[in-house]
PDB file as gemmi writes it, atoms N, CA and C in Angstrom:
CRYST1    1.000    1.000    1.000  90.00  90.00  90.00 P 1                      
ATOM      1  N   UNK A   1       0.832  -1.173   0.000  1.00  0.00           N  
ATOM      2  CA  UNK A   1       0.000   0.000   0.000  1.00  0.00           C  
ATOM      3  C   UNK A   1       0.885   1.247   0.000  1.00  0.00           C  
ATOM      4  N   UNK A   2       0.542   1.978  -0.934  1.00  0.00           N  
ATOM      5  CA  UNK A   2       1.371   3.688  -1.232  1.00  0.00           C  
ATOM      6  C   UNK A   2       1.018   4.673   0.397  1.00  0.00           C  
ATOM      7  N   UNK A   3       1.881   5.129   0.835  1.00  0.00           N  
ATOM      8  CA  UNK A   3       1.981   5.996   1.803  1.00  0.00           C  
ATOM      9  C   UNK A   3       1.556   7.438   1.236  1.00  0.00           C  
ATOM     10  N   UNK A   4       0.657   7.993   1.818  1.00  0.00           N  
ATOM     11  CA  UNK A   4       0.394   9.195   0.837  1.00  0.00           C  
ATOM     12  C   UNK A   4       0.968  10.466   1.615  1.00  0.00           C  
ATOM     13  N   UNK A   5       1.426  11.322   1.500  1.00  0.00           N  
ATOM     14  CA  UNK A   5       1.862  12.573   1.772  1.00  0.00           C  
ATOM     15  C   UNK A   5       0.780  12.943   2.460  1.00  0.00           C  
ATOM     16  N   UNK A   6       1.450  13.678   3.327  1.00  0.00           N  
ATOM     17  CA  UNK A   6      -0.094  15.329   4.267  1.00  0.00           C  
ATOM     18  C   UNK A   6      -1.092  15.843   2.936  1.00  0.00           C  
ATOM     19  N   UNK A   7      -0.062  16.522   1.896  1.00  0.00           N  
ATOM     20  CA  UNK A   7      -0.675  17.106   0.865  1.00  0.00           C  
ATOM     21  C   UNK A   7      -1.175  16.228  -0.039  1.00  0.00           C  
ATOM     22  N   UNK A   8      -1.129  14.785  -0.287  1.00  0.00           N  
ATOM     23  CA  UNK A   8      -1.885  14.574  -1.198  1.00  0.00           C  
ATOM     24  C   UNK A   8      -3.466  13.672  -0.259  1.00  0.00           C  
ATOM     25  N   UNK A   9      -3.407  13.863   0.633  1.00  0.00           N  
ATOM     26  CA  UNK A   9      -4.342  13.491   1.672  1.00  0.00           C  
ATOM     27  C   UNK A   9      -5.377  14.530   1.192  1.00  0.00           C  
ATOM     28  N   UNK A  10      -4.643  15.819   1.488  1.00  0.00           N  
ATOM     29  CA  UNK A  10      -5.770  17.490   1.469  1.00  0.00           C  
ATOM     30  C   UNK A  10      -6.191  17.506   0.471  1.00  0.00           C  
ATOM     31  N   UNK A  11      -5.442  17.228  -0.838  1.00  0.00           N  
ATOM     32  CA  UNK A  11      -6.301  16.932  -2.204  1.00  0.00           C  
ATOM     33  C   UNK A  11      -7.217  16.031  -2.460  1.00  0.00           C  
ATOM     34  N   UNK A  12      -6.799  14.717  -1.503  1.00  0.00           N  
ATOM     35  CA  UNK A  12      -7.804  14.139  -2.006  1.00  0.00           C  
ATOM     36  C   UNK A  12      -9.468  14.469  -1.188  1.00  0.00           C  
ATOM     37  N   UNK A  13      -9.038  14.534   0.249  1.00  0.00           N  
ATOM     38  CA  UNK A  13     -10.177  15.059   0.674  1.00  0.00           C  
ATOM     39  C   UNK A  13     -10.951  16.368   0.948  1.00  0.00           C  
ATOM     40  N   UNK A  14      -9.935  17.200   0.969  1.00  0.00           N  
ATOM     41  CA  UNK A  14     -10.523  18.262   1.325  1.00  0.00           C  
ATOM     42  C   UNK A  14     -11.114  18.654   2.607  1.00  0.00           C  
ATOM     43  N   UNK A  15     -11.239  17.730   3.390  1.00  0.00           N  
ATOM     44  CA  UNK A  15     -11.795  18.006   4.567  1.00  0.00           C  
ATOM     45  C   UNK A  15     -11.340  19.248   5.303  1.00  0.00           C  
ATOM     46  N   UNK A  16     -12.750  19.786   6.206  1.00  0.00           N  
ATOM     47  CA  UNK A  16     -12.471  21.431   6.973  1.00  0.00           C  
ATOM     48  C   UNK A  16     -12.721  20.242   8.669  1.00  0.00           C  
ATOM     49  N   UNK A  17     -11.961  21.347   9.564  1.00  0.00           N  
ATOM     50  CA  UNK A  17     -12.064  20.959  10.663  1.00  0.00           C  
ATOM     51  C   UNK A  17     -12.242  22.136  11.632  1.00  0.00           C  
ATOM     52  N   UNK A  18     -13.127  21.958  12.425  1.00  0.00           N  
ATOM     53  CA  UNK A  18     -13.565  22.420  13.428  1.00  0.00           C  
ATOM     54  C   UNK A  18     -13.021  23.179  14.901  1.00  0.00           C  
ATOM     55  N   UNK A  19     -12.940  24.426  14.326  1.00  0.00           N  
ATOM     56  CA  UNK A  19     -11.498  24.998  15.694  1.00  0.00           C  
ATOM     57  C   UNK A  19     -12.444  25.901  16.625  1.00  0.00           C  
ATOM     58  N   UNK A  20     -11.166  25.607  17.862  1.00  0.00           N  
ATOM     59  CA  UNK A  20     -11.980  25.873  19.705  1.00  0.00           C  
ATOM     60  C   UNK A  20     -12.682  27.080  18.933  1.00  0.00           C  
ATOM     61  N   UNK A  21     -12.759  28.090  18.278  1.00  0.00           N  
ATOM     62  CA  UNK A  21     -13.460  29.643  17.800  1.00  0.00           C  
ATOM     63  C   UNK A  21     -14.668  29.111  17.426  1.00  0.00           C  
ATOM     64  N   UNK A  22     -15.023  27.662  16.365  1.00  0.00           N  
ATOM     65  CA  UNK A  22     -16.468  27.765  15.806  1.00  0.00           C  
ATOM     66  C   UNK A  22     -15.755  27.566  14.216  1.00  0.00           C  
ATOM     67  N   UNK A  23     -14.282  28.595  13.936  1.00  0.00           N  
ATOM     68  CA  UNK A  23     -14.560  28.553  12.402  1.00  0.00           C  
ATOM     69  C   UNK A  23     -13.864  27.669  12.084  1.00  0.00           C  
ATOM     70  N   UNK A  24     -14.204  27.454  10.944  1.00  0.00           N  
ATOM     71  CA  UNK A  24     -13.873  25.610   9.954  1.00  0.00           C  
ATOM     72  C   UNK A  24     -12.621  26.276   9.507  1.00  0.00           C  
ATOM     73  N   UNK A  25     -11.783  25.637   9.306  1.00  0.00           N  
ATOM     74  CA  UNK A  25     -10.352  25.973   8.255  1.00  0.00           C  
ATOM     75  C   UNK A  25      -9.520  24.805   7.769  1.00  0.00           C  
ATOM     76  N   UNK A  26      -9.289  24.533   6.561  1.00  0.00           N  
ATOM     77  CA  UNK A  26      -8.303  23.601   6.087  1.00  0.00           C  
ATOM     78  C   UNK A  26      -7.599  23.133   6.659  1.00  0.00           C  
ATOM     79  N   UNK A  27      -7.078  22.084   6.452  1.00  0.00           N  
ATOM     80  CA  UNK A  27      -5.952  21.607   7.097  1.00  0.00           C  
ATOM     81  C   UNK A  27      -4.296  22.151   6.522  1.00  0.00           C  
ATOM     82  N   UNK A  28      -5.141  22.707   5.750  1.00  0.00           N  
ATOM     83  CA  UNK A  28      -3.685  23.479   4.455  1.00  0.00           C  
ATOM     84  C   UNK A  28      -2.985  24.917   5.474  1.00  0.00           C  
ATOM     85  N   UNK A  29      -4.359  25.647   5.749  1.00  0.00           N  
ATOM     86  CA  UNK A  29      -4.004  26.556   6.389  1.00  0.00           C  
ATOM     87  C   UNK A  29      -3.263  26.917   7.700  1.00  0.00           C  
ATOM     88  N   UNK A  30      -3.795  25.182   8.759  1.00  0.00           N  
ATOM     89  CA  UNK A  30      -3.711  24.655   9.976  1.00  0.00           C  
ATOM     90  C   UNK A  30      -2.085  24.263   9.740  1.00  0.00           C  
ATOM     91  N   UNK A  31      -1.522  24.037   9.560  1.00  0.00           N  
ATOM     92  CA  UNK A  31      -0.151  23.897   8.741  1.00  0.00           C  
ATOM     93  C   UNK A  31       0.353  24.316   8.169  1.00  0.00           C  
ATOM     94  N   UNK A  32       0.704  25.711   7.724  1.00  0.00           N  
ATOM     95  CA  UNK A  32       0.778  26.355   7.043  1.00  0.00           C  
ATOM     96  C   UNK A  32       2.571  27.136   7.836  1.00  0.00           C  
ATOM     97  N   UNK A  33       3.662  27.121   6.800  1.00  0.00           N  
ATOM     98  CA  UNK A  33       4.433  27.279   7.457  1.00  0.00           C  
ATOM     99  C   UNK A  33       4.908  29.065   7.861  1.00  0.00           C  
ATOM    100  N   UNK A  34       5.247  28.914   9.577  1.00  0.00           N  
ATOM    101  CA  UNK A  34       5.019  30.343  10.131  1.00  0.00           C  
ATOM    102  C   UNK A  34       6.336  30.860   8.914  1.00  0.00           C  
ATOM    103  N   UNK A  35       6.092  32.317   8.980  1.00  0.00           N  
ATOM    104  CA  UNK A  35       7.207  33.411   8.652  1.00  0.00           C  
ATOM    105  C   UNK A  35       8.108  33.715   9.945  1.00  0.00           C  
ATOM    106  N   UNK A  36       9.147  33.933   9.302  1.00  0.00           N  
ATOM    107  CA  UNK A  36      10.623  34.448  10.125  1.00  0.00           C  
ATOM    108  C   UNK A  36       9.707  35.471  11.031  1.00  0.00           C  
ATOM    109  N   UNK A  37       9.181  36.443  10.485  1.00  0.00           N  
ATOM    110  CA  UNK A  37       9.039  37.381  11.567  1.00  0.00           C  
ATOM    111  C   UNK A  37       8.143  36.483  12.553  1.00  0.00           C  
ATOM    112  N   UNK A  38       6.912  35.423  12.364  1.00  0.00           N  
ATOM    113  CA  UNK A  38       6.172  35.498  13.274  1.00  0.00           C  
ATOM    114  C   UNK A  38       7.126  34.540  14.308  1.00  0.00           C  
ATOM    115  N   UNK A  39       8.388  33.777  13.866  1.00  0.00           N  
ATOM    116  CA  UNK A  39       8.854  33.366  14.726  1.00  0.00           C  
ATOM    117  C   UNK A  39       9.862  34.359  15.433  1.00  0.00           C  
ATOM    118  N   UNK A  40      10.502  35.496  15.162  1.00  0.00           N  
ATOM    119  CA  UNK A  40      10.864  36.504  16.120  1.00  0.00           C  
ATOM    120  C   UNK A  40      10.138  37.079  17.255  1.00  0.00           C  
ATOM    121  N   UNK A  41       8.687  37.204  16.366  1.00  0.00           N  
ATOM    122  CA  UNK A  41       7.834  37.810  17.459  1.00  0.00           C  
ATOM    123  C   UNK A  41       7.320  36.713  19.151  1.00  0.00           C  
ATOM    124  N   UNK A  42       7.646  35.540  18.444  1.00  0.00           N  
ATOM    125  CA  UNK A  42       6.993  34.627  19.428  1.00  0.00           C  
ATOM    126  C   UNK A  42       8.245  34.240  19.983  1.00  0.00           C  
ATOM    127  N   UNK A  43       9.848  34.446  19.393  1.00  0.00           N  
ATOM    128  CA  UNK A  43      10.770  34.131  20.755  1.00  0.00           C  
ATOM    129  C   UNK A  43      10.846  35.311  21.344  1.00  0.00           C  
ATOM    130  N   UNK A  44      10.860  36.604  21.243  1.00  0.00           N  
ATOM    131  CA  UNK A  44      10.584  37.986  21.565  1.00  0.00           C  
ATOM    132  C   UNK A  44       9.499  37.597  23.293  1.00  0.00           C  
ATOM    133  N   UNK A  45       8.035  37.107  23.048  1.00  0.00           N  
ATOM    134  CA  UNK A  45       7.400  37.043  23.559  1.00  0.00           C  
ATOM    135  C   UNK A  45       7.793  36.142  24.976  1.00  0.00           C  
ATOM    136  N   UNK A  46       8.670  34.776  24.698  1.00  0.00           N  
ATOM    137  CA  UNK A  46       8.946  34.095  25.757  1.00  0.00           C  
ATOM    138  C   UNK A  46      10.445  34.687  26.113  1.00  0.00           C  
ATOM    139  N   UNK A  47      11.098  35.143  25.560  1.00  0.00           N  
ATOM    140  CA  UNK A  47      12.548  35.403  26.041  1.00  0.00           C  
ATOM    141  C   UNK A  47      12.720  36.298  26.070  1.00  0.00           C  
ATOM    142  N   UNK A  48      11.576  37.553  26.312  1.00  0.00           N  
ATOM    143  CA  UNK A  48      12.494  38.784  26.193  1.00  0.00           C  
ATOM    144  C   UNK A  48      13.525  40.115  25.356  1.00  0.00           C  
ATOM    145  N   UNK A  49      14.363  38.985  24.878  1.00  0.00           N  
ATOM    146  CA  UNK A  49      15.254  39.656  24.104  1.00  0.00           C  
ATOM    147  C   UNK A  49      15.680  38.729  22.796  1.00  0.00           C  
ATOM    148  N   UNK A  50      16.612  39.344  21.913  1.00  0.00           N  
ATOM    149  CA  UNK A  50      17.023  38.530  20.788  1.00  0.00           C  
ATOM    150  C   UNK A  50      18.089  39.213  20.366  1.00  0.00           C  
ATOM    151  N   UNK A  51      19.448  38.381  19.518  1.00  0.00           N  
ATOM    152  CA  UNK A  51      20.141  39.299  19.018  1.00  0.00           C  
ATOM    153  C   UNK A  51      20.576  38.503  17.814  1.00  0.00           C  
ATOM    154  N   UNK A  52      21.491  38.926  16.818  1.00  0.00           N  
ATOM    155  CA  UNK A  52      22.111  38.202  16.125  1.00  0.00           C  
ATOM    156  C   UNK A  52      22.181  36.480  15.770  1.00  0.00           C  
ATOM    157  N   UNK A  53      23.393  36.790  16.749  1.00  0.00           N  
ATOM    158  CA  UNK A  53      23.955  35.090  16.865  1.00  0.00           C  
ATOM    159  C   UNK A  53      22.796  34.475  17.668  1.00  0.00           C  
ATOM    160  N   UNK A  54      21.860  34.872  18.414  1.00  0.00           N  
ATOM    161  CA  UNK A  54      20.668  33.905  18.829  1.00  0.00           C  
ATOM    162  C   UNK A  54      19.741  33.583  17.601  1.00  0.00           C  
ATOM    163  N   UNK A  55      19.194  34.628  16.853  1.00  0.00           N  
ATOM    164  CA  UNK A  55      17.865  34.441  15.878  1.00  0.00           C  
ATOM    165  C   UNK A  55      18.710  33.111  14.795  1.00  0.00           C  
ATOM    166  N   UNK A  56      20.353  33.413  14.689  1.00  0.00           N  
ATOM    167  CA  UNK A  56      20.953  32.315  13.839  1.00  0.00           C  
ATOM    168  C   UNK A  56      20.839  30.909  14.786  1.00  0.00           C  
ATOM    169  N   UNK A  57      21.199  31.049  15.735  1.00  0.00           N  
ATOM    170  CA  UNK A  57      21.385  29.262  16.070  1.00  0.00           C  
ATOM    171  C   UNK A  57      19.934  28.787  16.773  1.00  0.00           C  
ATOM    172  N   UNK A  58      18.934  30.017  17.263  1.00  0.00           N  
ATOM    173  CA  UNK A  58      17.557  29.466  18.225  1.00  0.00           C  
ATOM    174  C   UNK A  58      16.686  29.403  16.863  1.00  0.00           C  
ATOM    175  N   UNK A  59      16.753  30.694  15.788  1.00  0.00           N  
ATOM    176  CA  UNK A  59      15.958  30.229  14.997  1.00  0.00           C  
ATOM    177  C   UNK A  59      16.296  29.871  13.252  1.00  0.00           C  
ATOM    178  N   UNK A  60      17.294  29.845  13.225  1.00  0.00           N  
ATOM    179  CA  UNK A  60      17.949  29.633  11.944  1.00  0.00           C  
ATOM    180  C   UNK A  60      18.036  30.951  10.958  1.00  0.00           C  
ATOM    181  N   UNK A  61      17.744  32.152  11.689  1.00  0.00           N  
ATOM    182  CA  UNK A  61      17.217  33.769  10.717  1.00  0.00           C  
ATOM    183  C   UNK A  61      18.210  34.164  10.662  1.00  0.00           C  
ATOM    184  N   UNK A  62      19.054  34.561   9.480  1.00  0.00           N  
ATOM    185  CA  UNK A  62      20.432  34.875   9.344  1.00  0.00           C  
ATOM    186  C   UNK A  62      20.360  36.410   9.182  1.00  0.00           C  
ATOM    187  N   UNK A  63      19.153  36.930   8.722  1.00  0.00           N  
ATOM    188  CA  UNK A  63      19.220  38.407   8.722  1.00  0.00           C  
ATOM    189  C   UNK A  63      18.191  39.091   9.716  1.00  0.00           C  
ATOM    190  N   UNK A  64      18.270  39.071  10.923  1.00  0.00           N  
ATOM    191  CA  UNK A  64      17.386  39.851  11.909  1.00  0.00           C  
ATOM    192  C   UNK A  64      17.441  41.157  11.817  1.00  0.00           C  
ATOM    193  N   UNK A  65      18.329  41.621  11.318  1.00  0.00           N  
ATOM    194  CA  UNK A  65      18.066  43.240  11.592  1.00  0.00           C  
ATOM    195  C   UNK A  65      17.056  43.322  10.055  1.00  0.00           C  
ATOM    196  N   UNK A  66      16.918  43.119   8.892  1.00  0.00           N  
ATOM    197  CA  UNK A  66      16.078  42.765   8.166  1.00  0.00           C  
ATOM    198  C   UNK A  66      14.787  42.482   8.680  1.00  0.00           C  
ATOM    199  N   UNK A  67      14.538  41.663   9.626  1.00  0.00           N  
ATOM    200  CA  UNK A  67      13.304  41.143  10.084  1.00  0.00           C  
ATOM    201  C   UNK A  67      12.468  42.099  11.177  1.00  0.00           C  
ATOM    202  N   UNK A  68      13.385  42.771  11.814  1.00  0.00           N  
ATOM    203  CA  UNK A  68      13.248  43.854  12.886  1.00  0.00           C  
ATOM    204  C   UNK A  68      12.743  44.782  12.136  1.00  0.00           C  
ATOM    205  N   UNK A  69      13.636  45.659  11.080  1.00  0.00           N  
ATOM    206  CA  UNK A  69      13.170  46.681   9.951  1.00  0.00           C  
ATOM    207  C   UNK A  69      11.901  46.539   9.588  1.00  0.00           C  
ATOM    208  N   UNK A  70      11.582  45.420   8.847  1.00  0.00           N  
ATOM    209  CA  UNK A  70      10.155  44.814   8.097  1.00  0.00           C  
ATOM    210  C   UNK A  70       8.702  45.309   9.461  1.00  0.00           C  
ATOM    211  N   UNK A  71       9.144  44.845  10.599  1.00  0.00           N  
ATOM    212  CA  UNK A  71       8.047  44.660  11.718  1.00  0.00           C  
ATOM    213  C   UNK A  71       7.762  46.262  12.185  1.00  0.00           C  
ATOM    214  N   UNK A  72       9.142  46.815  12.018  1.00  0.00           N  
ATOM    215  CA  UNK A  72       8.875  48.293  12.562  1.00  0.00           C  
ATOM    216  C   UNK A  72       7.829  48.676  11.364  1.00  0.00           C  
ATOM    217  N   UNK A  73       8.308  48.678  10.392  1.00  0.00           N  
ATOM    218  CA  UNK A  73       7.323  49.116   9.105  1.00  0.00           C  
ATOM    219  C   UNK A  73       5.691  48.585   9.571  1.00  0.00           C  
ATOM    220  N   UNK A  74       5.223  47.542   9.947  1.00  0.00           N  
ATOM    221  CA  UNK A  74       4.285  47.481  10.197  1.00  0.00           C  
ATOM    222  C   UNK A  74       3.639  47.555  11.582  1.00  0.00           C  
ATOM    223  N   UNK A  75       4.634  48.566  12.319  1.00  0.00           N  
ATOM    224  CA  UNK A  75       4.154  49.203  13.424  1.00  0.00           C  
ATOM    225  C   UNK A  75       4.212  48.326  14.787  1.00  0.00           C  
ATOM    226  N   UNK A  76       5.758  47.687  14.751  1.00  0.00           N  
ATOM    227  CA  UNK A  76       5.741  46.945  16.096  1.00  0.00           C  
ATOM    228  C   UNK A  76       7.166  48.028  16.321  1.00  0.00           C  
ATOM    229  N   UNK A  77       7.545  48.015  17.525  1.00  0.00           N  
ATOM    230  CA  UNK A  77       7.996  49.246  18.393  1.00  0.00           C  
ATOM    231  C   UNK A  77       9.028  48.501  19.513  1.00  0.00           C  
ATOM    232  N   UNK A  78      10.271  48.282  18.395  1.00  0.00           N  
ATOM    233  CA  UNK A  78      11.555  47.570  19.625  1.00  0.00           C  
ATOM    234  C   UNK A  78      12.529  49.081  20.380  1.00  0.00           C  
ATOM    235  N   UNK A  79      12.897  48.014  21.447  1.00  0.00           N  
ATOM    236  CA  UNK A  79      13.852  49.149  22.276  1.00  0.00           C  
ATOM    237  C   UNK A  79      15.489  48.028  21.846  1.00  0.00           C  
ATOM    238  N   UNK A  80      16.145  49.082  21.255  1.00  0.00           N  
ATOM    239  CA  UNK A  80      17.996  48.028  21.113  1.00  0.00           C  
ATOM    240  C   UNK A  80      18.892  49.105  21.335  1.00  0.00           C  
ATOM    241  N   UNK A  81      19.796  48.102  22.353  1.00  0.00           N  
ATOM    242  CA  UNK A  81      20.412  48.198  23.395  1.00  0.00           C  
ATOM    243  C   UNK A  81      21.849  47.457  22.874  1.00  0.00           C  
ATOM    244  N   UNK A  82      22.628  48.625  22.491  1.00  0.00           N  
ATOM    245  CA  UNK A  82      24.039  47.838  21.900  1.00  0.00           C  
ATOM    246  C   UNK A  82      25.355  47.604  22.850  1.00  0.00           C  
ATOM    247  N   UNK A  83      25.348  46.265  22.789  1.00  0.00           N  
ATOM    248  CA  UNK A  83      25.952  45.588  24.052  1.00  0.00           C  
ATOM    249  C   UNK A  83      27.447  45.629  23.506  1.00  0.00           C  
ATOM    250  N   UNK A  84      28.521  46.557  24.403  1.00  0.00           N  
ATOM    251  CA  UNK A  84      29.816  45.939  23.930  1.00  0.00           C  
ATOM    252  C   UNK A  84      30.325  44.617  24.835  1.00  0.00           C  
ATOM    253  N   UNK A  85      31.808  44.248  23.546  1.00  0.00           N  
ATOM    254  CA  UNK A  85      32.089  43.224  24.132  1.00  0.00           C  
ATOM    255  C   UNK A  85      33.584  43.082  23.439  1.00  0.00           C  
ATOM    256  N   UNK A  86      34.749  42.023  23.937  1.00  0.00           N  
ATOM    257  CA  UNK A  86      35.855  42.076  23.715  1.00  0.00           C  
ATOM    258  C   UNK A  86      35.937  41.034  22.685  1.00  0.00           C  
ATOM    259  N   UNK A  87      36.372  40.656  21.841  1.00  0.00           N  
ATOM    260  CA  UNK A  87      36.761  39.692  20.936  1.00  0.00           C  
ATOM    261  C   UNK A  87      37.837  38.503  22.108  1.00  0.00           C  
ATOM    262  N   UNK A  88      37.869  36.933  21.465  1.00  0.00           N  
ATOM    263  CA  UNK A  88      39.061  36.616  22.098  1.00  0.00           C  
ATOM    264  C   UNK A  88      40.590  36.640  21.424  1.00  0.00           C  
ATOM    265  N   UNK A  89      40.422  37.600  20.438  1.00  0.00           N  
ATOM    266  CA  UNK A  89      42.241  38.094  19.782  1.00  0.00           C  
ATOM    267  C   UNK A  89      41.760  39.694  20.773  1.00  0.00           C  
ATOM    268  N   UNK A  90      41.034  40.048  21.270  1.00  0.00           N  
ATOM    269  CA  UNK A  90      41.186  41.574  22.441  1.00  0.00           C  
ATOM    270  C   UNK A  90      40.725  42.891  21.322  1.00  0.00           C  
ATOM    271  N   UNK A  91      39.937  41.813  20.345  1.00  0.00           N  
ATOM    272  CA  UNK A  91      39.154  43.489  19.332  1.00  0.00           C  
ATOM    273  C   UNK A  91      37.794  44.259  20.237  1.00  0.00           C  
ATOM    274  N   UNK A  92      37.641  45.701  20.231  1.00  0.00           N  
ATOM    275  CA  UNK A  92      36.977  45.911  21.129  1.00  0.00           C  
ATOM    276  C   UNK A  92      35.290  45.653  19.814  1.00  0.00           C  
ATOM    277  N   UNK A  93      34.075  45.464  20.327  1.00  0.00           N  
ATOM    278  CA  UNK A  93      33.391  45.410  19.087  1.00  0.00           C  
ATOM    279  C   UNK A  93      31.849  45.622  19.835  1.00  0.00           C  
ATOM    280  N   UNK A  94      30.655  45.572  19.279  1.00  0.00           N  
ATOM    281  CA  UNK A  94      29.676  45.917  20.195  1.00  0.00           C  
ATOM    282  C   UNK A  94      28.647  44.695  18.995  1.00  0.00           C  
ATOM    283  N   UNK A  95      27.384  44.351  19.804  1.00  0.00           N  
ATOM    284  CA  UNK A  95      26.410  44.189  19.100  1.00  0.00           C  
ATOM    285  C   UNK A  95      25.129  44.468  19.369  1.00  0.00           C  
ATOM    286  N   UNK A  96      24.012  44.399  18.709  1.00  0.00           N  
ATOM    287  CA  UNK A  96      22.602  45.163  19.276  1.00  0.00           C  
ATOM    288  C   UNK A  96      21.723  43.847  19.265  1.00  0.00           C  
ATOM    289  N   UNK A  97      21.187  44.179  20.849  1.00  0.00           N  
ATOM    290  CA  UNK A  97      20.071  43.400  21.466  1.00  0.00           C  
ATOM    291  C   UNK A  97      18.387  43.964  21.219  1.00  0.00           C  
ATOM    292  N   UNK A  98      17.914  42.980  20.500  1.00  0.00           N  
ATOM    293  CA  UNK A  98      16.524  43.717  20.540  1.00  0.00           C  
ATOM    294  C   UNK A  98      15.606  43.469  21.653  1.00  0.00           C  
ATOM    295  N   UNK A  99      14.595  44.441  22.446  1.00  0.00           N  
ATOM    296  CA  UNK A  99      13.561  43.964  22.857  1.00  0.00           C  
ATOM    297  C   UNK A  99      11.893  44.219  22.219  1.00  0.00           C  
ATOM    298  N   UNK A 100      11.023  43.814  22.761  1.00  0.00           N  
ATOM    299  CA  UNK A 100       9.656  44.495  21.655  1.00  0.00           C  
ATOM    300  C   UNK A 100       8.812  45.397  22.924  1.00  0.00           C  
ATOM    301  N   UNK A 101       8.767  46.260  22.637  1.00  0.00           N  
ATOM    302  CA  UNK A 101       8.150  47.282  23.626  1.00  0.00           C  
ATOM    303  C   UNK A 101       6.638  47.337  23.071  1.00  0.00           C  
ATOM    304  N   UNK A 102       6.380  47.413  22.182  1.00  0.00           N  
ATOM    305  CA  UNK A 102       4.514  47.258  21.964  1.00  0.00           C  
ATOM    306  C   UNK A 102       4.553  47.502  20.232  1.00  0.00           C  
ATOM    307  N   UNK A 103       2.983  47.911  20.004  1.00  0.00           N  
ATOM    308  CA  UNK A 103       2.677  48.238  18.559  1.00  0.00           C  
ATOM    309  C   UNK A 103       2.237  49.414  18.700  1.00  0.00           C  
ATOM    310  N   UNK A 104       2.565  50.098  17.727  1.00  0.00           N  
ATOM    311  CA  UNK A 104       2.433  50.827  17.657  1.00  0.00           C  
ATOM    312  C   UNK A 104       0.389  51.410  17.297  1.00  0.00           C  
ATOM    313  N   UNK A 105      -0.748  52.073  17.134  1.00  0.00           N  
ATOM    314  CA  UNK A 105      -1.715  52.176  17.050  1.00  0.00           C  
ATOM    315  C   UNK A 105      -3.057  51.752  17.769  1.00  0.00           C  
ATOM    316  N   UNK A 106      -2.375  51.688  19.616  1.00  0.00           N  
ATOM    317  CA  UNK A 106      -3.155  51.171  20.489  1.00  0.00           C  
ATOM    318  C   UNK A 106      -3.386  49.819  20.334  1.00  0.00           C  
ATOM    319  N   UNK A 107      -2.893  49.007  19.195  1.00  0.00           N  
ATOM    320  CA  UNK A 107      -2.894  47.327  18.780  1.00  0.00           C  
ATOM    321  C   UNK A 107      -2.135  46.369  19.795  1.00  0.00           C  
ATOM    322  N   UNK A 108      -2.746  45.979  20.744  1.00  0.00           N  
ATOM    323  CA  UNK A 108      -2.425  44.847  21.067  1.00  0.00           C  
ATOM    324  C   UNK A 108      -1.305  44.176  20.274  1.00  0.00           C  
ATOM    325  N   UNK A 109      -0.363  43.319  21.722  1.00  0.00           N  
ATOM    326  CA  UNK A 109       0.817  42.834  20.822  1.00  0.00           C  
ATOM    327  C   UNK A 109       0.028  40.755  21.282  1.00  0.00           C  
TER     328      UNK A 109                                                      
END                                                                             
């Protein structure tokens, strides 16, 4: 017997399922893979802070200050806080820590 994929399951049936709200939604949608930003925003939410070398190894996002830029544009509102620090050859060098302070337009974060 052929093993069928998630997606060729959804084609064949189509089935909607029933969420805690009342509304029906695909299973396409229910799975649907998050964006970089919404995973900044949600380690943001449990940790506080984020920087660089974290968004690379916690979330694989090689360009955060990119992702930070994009979110300000749509009205989320970080405070960064540029942390120095020494190299181990003794270079002096700094990097920036983000936090998320709110949204901007009375919007709930």
């Amino acid at each position: 017997m052929k093993k069928s994929t998630m997606y060729e399951i959804l084609d064949d049936c189509e089935k909607t399922l029933v969420c805690d709200s009342g509304q029906l939604k695909t299973l396409e949608k229910i799975i649907r893979k998050r964006t970089q930003k919404e995973e900044v925003l949600d380690y943001l939410r449990i940790h506080k802070t984020i920087d660089r070398a974290l968004a690379w190894s916690e979330l694989g996002i090689a360009e955060l200050p990119a992702r930070i830029c994009e979110l300000e544009k749509e009205g989320y509102i970080f405070n960064k806080k540029r942390i120095p620090f020494t190299s181990r050859l003794g270079k002096k060098s700094s990097f920036i820590a983000y936090s998320l302070v709110g949204k901007s337009e009375g919007l709930a974060i």
